[in-house]
N, C-alpha and C positions, 0 to 999 in steps of 0.2 A: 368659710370664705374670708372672713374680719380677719382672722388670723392670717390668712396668707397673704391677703392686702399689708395690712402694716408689716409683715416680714419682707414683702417686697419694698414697703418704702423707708425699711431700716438700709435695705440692700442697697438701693441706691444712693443714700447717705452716707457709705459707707464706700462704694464707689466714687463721688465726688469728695469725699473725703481723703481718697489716693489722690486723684486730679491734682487739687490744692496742695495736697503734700508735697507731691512731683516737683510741681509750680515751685517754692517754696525751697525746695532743695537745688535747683536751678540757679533761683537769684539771691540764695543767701549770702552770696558775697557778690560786690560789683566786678570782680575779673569772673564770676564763673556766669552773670547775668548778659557781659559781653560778649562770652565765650559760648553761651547756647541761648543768643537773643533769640532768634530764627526759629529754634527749637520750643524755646517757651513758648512763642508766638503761635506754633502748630500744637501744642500742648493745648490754648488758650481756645484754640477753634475749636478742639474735637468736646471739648468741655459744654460751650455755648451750645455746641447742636444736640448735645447728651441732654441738659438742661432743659431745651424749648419741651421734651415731653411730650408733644402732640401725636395724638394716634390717628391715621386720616383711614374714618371705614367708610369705604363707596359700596352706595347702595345704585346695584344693576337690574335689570329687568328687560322678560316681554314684555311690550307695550301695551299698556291698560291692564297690571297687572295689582296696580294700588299701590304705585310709588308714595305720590303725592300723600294718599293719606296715611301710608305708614309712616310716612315724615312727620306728619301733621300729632300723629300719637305719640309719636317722642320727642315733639317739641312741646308737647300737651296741650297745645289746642290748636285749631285752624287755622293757619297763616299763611299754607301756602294751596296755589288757584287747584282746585281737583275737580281734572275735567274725562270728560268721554274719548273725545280726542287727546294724543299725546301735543301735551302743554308746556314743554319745557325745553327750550333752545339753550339755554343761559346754565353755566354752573350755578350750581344751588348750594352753600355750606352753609351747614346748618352747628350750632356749638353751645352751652354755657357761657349768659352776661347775665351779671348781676341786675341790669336794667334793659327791658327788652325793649329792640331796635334792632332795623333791620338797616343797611348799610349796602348802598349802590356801589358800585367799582366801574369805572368805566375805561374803555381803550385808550392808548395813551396819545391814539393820535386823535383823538375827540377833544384834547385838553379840556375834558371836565371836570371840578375838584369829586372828590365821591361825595353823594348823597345821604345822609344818618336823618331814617325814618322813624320817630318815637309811636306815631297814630297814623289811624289807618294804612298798618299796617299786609292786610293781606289785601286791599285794593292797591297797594304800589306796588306790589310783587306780581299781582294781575298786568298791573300794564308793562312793566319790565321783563317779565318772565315768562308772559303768554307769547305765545309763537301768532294768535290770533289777534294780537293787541300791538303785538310788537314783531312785525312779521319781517324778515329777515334780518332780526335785529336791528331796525332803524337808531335806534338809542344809541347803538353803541356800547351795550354793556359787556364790560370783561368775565364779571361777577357778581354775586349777591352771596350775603351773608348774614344770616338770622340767629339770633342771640337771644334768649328769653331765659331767666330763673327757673322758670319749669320744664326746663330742658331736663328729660330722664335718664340720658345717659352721664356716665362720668364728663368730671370739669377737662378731665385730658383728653375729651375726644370730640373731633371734629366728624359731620357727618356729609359725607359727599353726595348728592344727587346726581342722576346721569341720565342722558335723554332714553327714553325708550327704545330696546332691541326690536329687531325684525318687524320695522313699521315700515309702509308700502313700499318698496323701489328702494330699500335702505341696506340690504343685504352688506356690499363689502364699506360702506362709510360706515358700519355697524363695528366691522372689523377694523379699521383706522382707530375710530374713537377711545376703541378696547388698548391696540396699544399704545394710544399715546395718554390716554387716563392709566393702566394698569402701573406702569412706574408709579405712581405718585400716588399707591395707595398700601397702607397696610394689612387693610383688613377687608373681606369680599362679603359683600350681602348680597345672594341672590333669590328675587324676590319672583315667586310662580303663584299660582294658583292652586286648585282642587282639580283644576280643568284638567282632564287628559290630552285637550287639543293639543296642544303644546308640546306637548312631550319630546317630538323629535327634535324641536328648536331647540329646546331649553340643556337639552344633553349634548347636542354642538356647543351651544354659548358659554354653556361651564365646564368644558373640555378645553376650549379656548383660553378660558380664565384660570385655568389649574395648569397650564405650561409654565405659566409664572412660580408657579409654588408658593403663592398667598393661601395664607387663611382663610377657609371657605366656609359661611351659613348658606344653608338653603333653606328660603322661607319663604314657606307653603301657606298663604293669603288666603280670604274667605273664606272661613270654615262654619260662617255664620248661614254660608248659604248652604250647608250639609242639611237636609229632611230625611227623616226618615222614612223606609218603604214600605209602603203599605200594599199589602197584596188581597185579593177577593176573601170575604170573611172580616173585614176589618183587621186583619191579625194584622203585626206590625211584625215582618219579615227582618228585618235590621234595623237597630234605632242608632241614632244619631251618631252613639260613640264607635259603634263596629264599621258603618261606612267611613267615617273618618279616619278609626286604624286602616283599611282598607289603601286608604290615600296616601298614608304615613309610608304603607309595606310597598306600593307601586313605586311613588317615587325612590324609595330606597334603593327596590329593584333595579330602577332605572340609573341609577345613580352608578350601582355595581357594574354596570355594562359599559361605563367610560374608560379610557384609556390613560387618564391619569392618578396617583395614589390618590391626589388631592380630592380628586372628585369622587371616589370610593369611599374614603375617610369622612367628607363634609356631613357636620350636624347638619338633623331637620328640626326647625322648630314651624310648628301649625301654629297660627295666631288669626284672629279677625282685625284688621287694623280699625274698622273702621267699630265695631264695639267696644275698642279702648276708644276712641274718639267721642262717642256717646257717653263714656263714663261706664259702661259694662265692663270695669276691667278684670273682672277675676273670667268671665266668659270670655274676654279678649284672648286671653294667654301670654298680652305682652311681657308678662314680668320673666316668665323663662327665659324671653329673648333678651331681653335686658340681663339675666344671670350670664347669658351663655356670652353674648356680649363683653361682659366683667370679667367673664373666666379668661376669655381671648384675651382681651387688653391686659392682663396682667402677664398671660404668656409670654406674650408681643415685647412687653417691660424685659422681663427677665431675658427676651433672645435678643433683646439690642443689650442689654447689662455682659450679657456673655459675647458678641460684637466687640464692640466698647472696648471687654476688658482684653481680647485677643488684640486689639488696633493698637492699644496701650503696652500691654506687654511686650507686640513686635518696637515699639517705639523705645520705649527702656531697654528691650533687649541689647537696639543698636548704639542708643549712647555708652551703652555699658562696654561691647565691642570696641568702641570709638577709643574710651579713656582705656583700654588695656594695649592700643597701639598708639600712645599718643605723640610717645618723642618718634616712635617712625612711622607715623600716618600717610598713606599713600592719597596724596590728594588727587595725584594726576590720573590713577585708576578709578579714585567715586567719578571726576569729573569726566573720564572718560566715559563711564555707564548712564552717567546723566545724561552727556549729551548724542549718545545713541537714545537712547530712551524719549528725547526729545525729542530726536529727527524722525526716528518712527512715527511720534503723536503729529508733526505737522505731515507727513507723510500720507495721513490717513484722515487729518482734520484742517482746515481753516478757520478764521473766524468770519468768513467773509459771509455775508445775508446769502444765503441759496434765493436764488432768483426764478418764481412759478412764473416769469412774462414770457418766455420762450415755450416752454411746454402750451400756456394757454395759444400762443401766437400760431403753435404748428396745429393744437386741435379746433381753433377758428378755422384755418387756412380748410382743414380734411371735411370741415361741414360743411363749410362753400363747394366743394368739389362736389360732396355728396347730394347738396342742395341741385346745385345742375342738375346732376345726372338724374333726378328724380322727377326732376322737371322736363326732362326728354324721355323718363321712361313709357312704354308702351305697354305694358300690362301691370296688373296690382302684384303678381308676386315677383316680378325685378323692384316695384316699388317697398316691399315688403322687405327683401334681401338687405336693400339700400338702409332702408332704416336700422334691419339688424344689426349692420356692419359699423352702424354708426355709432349704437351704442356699445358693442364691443371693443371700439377705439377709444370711446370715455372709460370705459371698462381696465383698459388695458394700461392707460394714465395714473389711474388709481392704484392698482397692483403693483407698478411700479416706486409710487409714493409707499405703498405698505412695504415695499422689501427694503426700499431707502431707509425706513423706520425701525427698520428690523437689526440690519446692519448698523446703523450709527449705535442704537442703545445699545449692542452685545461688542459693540468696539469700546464705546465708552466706559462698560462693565469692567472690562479686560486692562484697561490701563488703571481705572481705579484701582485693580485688583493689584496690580502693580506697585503703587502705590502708597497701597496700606491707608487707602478712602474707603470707608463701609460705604455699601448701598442706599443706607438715609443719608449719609452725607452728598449722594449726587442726586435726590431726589427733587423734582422742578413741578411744580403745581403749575397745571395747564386751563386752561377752558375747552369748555364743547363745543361741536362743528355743528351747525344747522343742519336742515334737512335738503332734499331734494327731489325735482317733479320729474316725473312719466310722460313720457310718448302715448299718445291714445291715436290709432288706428280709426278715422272717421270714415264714414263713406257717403255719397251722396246720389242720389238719383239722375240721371243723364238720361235724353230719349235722341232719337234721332229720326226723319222721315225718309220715305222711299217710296217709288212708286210700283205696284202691282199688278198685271193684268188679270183680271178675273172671267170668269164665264156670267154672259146676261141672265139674269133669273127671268122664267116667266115665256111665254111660247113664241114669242119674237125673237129671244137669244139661241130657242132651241132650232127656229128658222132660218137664222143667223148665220148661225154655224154650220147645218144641212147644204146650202144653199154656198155658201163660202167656200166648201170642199170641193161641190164641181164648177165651180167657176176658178178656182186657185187661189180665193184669198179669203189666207188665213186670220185676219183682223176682224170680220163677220162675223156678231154673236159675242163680241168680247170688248171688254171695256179696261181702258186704266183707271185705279184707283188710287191717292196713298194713305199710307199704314204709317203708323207711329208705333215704333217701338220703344221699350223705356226697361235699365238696365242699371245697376248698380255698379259705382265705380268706387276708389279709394280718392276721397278728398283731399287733392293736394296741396292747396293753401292751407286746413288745417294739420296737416301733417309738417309743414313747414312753418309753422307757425309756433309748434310744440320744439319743433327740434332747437327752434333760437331760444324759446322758454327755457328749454333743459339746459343750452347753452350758458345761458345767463345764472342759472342757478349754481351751474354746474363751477362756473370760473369763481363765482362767490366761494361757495364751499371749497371750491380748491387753495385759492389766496387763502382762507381762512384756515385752513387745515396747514400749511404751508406755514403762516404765521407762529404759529402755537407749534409744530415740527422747529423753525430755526428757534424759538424760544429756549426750549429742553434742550436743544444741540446747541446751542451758545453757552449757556449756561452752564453744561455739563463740561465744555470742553475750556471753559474758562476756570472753572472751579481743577481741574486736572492742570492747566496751564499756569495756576496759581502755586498749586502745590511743588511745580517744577522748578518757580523760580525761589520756591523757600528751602527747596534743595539748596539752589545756587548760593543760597544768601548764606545757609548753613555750613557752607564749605570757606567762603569769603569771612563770613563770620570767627571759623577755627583757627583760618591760614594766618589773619590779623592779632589772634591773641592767644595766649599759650595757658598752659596748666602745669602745676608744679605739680611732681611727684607726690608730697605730704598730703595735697589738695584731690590729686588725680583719687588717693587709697580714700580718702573720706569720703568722697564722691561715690567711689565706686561701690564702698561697699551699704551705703546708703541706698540707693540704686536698687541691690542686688535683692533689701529689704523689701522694696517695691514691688521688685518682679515678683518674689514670693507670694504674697499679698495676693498679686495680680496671678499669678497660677493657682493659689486655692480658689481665689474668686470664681475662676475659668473652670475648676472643673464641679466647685457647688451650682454654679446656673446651669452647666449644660445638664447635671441632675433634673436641676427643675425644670428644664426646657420641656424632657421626657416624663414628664408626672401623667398617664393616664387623664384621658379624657372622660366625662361624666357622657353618659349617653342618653341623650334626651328621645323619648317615642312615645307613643300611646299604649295603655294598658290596653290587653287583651279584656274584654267583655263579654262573657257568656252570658247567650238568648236562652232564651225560654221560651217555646210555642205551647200557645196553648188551645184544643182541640174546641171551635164554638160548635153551639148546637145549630141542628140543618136550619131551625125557624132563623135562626139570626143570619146566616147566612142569604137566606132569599129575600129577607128583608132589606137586608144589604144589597142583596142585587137589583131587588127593585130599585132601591132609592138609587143606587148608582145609572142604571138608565133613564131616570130621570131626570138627577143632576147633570150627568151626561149632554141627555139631546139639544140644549144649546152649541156644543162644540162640535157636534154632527153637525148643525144645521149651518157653520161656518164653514166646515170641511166640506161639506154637498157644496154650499155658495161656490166656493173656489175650485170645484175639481170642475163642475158644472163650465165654469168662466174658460179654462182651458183645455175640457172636454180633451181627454188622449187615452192611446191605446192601455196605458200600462202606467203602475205608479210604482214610486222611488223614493224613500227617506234618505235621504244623503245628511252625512256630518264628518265629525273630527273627535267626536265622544262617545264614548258608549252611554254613559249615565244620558245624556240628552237624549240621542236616540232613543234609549228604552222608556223614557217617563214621556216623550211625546208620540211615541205606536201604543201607549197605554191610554193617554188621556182621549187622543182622539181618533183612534182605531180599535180602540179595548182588546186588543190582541194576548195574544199569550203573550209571554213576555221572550222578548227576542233574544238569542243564547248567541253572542256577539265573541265574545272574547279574542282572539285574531285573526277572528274569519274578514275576509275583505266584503263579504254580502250572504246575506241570508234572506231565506223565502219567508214569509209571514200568511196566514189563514187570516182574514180580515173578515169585514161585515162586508164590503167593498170589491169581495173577491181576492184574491192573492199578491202582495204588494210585494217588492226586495227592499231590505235594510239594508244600506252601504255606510260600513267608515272607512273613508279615504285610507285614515292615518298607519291602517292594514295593508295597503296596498303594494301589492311589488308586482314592478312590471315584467318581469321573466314570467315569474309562479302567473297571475293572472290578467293577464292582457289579454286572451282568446275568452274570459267571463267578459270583461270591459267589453271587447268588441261586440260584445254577440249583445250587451246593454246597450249599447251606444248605438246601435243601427234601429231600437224601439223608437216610434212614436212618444213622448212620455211626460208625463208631469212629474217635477222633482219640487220632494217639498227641503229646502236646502235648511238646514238649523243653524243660523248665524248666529253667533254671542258678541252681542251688541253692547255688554260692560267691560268686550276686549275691541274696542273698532278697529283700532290703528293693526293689530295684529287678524284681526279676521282679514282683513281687506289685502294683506299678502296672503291669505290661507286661499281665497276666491280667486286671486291673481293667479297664480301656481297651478290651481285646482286642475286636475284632469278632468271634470267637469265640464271644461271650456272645448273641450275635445267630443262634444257630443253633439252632434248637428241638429236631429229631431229633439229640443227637449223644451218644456215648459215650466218655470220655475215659481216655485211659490214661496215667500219668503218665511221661514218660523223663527222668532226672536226668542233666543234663549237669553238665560242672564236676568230675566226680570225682578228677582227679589234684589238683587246688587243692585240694578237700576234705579229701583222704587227706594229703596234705603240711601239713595245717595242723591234721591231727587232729580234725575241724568235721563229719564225714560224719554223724554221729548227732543231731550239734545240730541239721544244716543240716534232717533228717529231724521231728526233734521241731516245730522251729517250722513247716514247710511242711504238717506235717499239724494242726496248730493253725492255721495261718491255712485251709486247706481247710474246719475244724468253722465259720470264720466265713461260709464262703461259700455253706456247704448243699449240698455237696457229696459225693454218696454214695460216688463210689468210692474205694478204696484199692488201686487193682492199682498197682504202680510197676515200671519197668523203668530199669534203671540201663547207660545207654550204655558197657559196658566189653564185652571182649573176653574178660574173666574173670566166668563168671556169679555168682561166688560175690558179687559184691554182690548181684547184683538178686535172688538167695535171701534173701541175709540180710535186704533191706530187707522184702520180700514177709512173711516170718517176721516178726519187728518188730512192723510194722505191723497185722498181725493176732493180735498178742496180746491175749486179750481180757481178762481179770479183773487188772490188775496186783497189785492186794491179794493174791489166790491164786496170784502167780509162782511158783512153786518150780522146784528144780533138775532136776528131771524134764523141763520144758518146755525147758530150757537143753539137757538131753541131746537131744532129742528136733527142738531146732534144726540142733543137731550132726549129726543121723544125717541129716538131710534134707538138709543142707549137703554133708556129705562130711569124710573125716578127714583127719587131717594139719593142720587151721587148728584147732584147740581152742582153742589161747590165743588166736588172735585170735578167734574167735566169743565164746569167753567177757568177754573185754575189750567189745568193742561191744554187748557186750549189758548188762553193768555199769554204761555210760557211756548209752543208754537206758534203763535204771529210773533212773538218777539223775536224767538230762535230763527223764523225765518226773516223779517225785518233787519237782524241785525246781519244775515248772511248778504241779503240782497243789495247795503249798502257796500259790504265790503266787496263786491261783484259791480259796482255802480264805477 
């Protein structure tokens, strides 16, 4: 690889070495420096942007997939905030300074000078860059940008952060962000998991991202959380490195199933970001990604070196054209194609600000309207409608910003193209759009009285009424009473309450998206608008000074040297452009089983039902609690599914692969295994149905080291679509948790998004083999008065837990009053 780095940067010395020559041959005399000022001048620019070097690789991701801390590994050490929650509103570029400093940028209408942070460093990037610290960007920041010596990647490459995909309610600002970040990037990181949750997102989002035809990594995160499987016997059915090729061979699969080459072709590299962060780096596996990295950026070199030398070429080619018609140069014909070529671009562009007060003005005026009508509605599902319709019209705003988006960058392409402006030269460095809130569907209790006539209890009523028949009146024997009845409605103050929320959010994020849209379209079409008038200049420039024949051959055929030059250049790089890619995977690992004796195996079983009966005795607690006809493991994984019907059902092990639900033999009786992420509603909607009309307790397996992305996975869920069900919650993800110190946070915020969803229960079971979490979370969570915490309540966790963990019990409990402290002021 040494070798091919410095031949690449013989090449581009050798390219800027043309540049300068060109220059050089230009203004070697002051009639021919007059005669192609204009020329030089465009010579001069394509030089500078040749020069800057910079390679911008944006790193994308699901949300909670371990941006932060794979940033964190290749900057080499902790800098930036890595949370449970997606944390990061703000662009993040991350680079090579010889003096590390982290450097604020702010908006230009804040007139702040920027901020150059030398210490405490990753507490300033907490209050700038936290969405929770800094929540709708009150600051004002445009940017951040982090510089340290132990930066691991090359000094030419800039590393982009971006907010997290498919986080709650973010679906098409997920699509915006993509295109208005994808321009301004050379090199694509996209960052998944081991989780199969994911799958279907993750193959939309880089299907998305390979229309562009960027260079694409995909990298496949936590591999630290891979265990190997242990099956009855103690044997070890797969150890560590065969589940991980496993992973390797899935994603690849799924990769091949996309619809662009880009996304068939993308290396995978598996790395643990957060065991290079610990200093485990050879178990990290960052160094591959860092090779593969190097391999790209050098590529990347070489296709703007072949770029470059094609922009260069067409540009000699025409002065050379120019000097072989010089005594009868048609000037009235360039000028006449310029200035069509002109009227086309204002035809198609302005400079003027695109103005979001009319858009926002007409989607104010449609939620006023909407707000009436809901306020005279008469039943919850016209109330219902009303809200749909409402966000379909925010909906429909947005779509329309995405195809305005769409249109301006493939027009702008187009006249570049024209031009003879490569694609880094119109390339505009934007920032990120914030997030945005949901509508939540409240309801509230309503009663109403009324009066009833009833029959008198007791042998007076029965006399009553005997007696009332033959006399004629039927009032004898009967009495009025009233009845209260009580009913559930849709809460219309809090439904109206949300929709100005979303409102307000909504116009932020729009102005803001809007802002950073006229940015890239100014720029782009000034940078085209520039090049038009150095047309002008170069025409005004010839018509003003002449070239003598002796001058024109010397010229010319100097010139023609160049082009030469410039055409082997052109076709040695597009050689290297094509040089085979190294294919990074996992070695295949062959097992070995080996046959134990029957004593070891019942010994094993014993102990296993011993180890066992605490996680029975959690699982009775809970089925006991919501007592229902039928039970239900619901998920989005297999691997979780099957290690939580093992831990706390000891089942056979459930043979999942695309079935949408399987039956299971339990200690419990017969349970179904469902993964959503199998489901198609044609094939099995008559299974669903015939599930969805049970009585039922669902133990739902959330991965709670992905929140931002489980909490759209619950959202979407068909799940929601089941009227008899009872939910228990199982926290998957705990080793990521526990390694990142997050298990409390991950807790505070998933029972804080449950308060938004009206959701009563709070039983949790935490998928581990050690019950002492799913006590501690249980404890926790059912703390009721935080104001009256006292230390008694902390012993009294203790005694319920068990001894020997005090310091841990008291720490996680420390870091829960705080976690929820610090939520309840920011709710105050």
């Amino acid at each position: 690889m040494s070798e091919l780095v410095k031949s690449s940067n013989n090449d581009n010395l050798r390219l800027r070495d043309i540049y300068n020559e060109l220059i050089e041959i230009l203004s070697s005399k002051r009639k021919f420096g007059d005669y192609f000022k204009s020329d030089i001048e465009k010579v001069y620019r394509i030089k500078e942007n040749f020069d800057s070097g910079i390679i911008r690789v944006g790193l994308i991701g699901i949300t909670s997939s371990g941006k932060s801390t794979l940033i964190n590994a290749l900057l080499g050490e902790k800098l930036l905030p890595q949370k449970v929650k997606p944390s990061s509103n703000i662009l993040v570029v991350c680079c090579f300074e010889k003096i590390k400093k982290a450097t604020i940028f702010f908006e230009e209408e804040s007139k702040k000078a920027p901020e150059v942070i030398h210490s405490n460093i990753s507490e300033s990037l907490e209050k700038y860059g936290d969405e929770q610290k800094n929540p709708g960007n009150k600051h004002q920041v445009k940017e951040i940008r982090v510089g340290t010596p132990n930066f691991k990647l090359s000094k030419s490459i800039s590393l982009v952060d971006s907010p997290g995909l498919d986080a709650y309610e973010m679906e098409l600002h997920d699509k915006i962000t993509l295109q208005l970040a994808l321009p301004t990037l050379d090199l694509v990181l996209y960052l998944t998991t081991v989780k199969a949750s994911s799958d279907k997102e993750n193959l939309s989002r880089i299907d998305e991202i390979s229309i562009e035809g960027k260079p694409l990594i995909v990298v496949q995160n936590m591999i630290d959380s891979i265990e190997p499987k242990i099956i009855k016997g103690g044997v070890v059915a797969k150890n560590k490195e065969k589940i991980r090729e496993e992973h390797y061979l899935r994603l690849k699969k799924l990769l091949n199933k996309g619809d662009n080459s880009s996304t068939n072709d993308a290396d995978i590299i598996q790395v643990s970001a957060l065991q290079a962060l610990n200093n485990k780096y050879e178990e990290s596996n960052l160094e591959q990604l860092i090779n593969v990295i190097t391999e790209e950026e050098i590529r990347l070199k070489k296709t703007e070196e072949y770029d470059r030398a094609k922009q260069l070429y067409k540009k000699v080619d025409g002065l050379i054209g120019n000097l072989s018609n010089v005594v009868s140069y048609n000037f009235h014909e360039e000028e006449k194609n310029i200035q069509n070529l002109n009227n086309d671009f204002n035809a198609s562009f302005n400079l003027d600000i695109l103005d979001a007060k009319p858009v926002i003005e007409d989607f104010k005026n449609y939620k006023q309207t909407k707000i009436a009508e809901i306020n005279n509605a008469n039943s919850d599902s016209e109330i219902r409608e009303l809200k749909n319709l409402f966000l379909k019209e925010k909906e429909k705003y947005g779509i329309d910003l995405s195809n305005s988006i769409k249109k301006t960058h493939d027009d702008i392409m187009i006249f570049g193209k024209k031009l003879n402006i490569t694609t880094q030269d119109l390339r505009i460095a934007i920032t990120n759009s914030p997030g945005i809130s949901k509508i939540n569907i409240k309801t509230i209790i309503e009663s109403k009285t009324y009066k009833k006539t009833v029959s008198k209890k007791g042998i007076s009523g029965s006399l009553g009424r005997f007696f009332g028949n033959i006399a004629g009146n039927k009032d004898w024997g009967y009495q009025t009473i009233e009845e209260k009845e009580s009913y559930t409605v849709i809460d219309k103050k809090s439904l109206i309450d949300d929709m100005n929320i979303i409102f307000e959010n909504w116009e932020k994020w729009y102005i803001d998206t809007f802002h950073k849209y006229n940015e890239q379209r100014i720029r782009g079409i000034e940078k085209i608008n520039d090049d038009i008038n150095l047309k002008w200049s170069s025409i005004n420039d010839k018509k003003r000074n002449t070239i003598l024949s002796d001058d024109k051959n010397e010229l010319t055929s100097k010139l023609k040297e160049i082009a030469i030059q410039l055409k082997r250049k052109i076709i040695n790089e597009n050689h290297n452009i094509h040089i085979v890619k190294n294919e990074y995977k996992t070695i295949h690992i062959e097992e070995h089983f080996i046959d134990q004796p029957k004593l070891v195996i019942d010994i094993f079983k014993l102990t296993q039902i011993n180890s066992y009966y605490p996680l029975y005795a959690i699982r009775n607690f809970c089925l006991k609690k919501v007592n229902s006809e039928s039970i239900f493991i619901w998920g989005w994984d297999n691997n979780d599914l099957i290690s939580f019907a093992n831990l706390f059902f000891q089942s056979p092990e459930p043979i999942l692969n695309s079935n949408f639900s399987v039956k299971l033999n339990t200690d419990v009786g017969e349970i179904t295994v469902i993964n959503e992420n199998n489901f198609i509603r044609n094939k099995h909607n008559s299974i669903f149905k015939k599930l969805s009309e049970i009585d039922s307790t669902i133990f739902v397996n959330i991965d709670l080291s992905q929140s931002g992305f489980l909490e759209k996975k619950y959202k979407d869920s068909i799940i929601n679509e089941i009227p008899k069900r009872k939910v228990i919650w199982v926290v998957q993800g705990l080793d990521i948790l526990l390694k990142n110190d997050s298990l409390i946070e991950a807790i505070v915020n998933f029972s804080k998004y449950l308060d938004k969803i009206n959701v009563m229960e709070r039983l949790f079971i935490v998928s581990s083999k050690d019950s002492f979490y799913s006590l501690l979370v249980h404890e926790l969570i059912n703390i009721g008065d935080l104001n009256n915490f006292l230390i008694t309540d902390e012993r009294e966790i203790i005694n319920k837990i068990g001894k020997n963990r005090e310091e841990e019990v008291s720490r996680y409990i420390n870091q829960y009053l705080d976690e929820k402290k610090e939520l309840r002021c920011k709710n105050m």
